[in-house]
Residue, then its C-alpha position, 0 to 999 in steps of 0.5 A: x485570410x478574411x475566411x480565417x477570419x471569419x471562422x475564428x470569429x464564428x469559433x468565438x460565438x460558441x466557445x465558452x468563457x475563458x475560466x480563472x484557474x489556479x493551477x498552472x496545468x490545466x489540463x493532463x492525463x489522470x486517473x479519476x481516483x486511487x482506487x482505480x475505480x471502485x465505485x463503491x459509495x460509503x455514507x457520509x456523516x452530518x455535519x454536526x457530526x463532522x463538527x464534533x468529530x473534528x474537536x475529538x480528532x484535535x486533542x489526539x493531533x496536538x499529542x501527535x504534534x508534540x510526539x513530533x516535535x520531540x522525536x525530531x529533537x532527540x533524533x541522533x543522525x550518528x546512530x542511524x547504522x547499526x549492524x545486526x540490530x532489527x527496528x520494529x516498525x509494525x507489531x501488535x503491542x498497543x491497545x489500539x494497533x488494529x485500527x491503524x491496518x486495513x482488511x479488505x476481501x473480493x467481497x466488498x466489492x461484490x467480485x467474490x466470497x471471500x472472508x478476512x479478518x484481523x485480530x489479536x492472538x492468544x500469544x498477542x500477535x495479530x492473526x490475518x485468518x480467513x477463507x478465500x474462494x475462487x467463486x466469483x460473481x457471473x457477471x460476464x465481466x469477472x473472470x478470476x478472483x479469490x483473494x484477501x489482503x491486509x495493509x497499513x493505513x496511509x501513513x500521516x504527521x499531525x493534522x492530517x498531513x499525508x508522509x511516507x516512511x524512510x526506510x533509506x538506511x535499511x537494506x532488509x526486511x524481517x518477519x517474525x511470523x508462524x504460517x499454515x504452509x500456505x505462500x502469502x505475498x509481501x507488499x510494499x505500496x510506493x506511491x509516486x508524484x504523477x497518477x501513473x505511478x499511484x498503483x505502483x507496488x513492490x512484492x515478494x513471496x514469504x513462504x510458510x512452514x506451518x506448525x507450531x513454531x515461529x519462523x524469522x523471515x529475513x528478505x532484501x529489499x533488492x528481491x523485491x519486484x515491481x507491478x501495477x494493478x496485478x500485472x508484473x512490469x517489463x520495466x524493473x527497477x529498484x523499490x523507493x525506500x523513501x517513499x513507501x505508504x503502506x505495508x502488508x500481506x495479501x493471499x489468493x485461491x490460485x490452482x485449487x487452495x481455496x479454503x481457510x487460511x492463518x498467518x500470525x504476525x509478531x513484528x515486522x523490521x528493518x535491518x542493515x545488513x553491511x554483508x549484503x552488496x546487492x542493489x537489484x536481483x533482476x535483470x532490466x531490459x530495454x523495452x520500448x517506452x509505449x510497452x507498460x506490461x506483461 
């Protein structure tokens, strides 16, 4: 008893101070960032220049702010299921839609030589077009890449405050779009509460025609299937139409089809369909609970 004694006091001399937390957890597992470890450093702004931003980015909430409040007035929980009728919750009418979607590459990183961009079409549609490459940086760390991908921003109320859409009332998704034959994949990002589930995302294939005709897509969200940083899960279960954060398409150089790439976007919906009966198209497994991936 003196011996442990002894070592509890000897422990006490080299131990830090006991820190006031103001956080019930103080410690768990985690991820350092969402990004899951892209080191990339951006340039940050002065801070006069953030002081001066910050009065030009007040106007613009306070309009979002009463937008809010407005549409929570004139909300009508009667009319929320409408048979056959399309929402349009993305399309490419507002002078500044373009910079409410994100565009990213292999190249940004320095894995790749891939090219994307977005922009307006001669029809006023948005055109995600490109070239994607194979080619990756001999670094002995990359081994594959060749990919492009578009996404809706971080949804958000006023003042900064980080939501996701509700999209409970729905049980499809449409698309109207005009492809180059090329098979592009439908992404539906769900970020949940704890880290593990940052990098969730939900996919489905849209196959194109190519030509010169426009295409209506019509998707359930029951064939939408989940996975985690490029990996398809063991563990399937159904998307969480109340707590998806972005939207968008992404298109790789997989089995030769480097080269340009073209996919026009007039909207994209929701509908709900009372027809369709289907809650998951995939079978679920019982696997063991230490198993994350294929």
């Amino acid at each position: 008893m003196h011996c442990l004694v002894r070592q509890t006091s000897r422990f006490r001399c080299w131990l830090p101070a006991a820190r006031i937390h103001t956080t019930v957890v103080q410690q768990t597992f985690w991820e350092r960032e969402k990004k899951s470890g892209y080191k990339t450093k951006l340039p940050e702004p002065s801070k006069k220049e953030q002081i001066i931003q910050g009065f030009r980015d007040l106007k613009a909430e306070m309009k979002l702010w009463q937008q809010e409040v407005k549409e929570k007035l004139e909300s009508d929980p009667i009319l929320v299921f409408r048979p056959g009728e399309t929402d349009v919750v993305f399309d490419f009418k507002a002078p500044d839609v373009l910079d409410k979607w994100t565009v990213t590459t292999d190249a940004d990183h320095g894995e790749g030589k891939s090219s994307a961009t977005l922009e307006l079409s001669a029809a006023g549609a948005g055109l995600f077009h490109g070239e994607v490459s194979s080619q990756h940086t001999k670094d002995g760390i990359i081994k594959r890449t060749g990919y492009a991908n578009i996404r809706t921003k971080r949804v958000r109320k006023s003042f900064k405050r980080e939501t996701t859409y509700d999209w409970t009332q729905y049980n499809m998704l449409i698309l109207k779009v005009r492809g180059d034959g090329r098979s592009y994949l439908i992404n539906l990002h769900t970020e949940g509460y704890f880290d593990l589930m940052w990098n969730d995302i939900y996919h489905y294939v849209l196959y194109t025609r190519g030509g010169p005709h426009w295409q209506i897509a019509k998707i359930p969200f029951s064939k939408f299937f989940l996975s985690s940083k490029g990996r398809v899960q063991d563990r399937q279960n159904a998307i969480h139409l109340n707590c998806v954060t972005h939207f968008g398409f992404s298109v790789a150089a997989k089995k030769g089809m480097d080269g340009p790439f073209g996919l026009e976007i007039d909207y994209v919906g929701l509908e709900y369909d009372p027809s369709h009966r289907e809650e998951f198209a995939y079978e679920m497994y019982r696997t063991p609970k230490y198993i994350v991936a294929t």
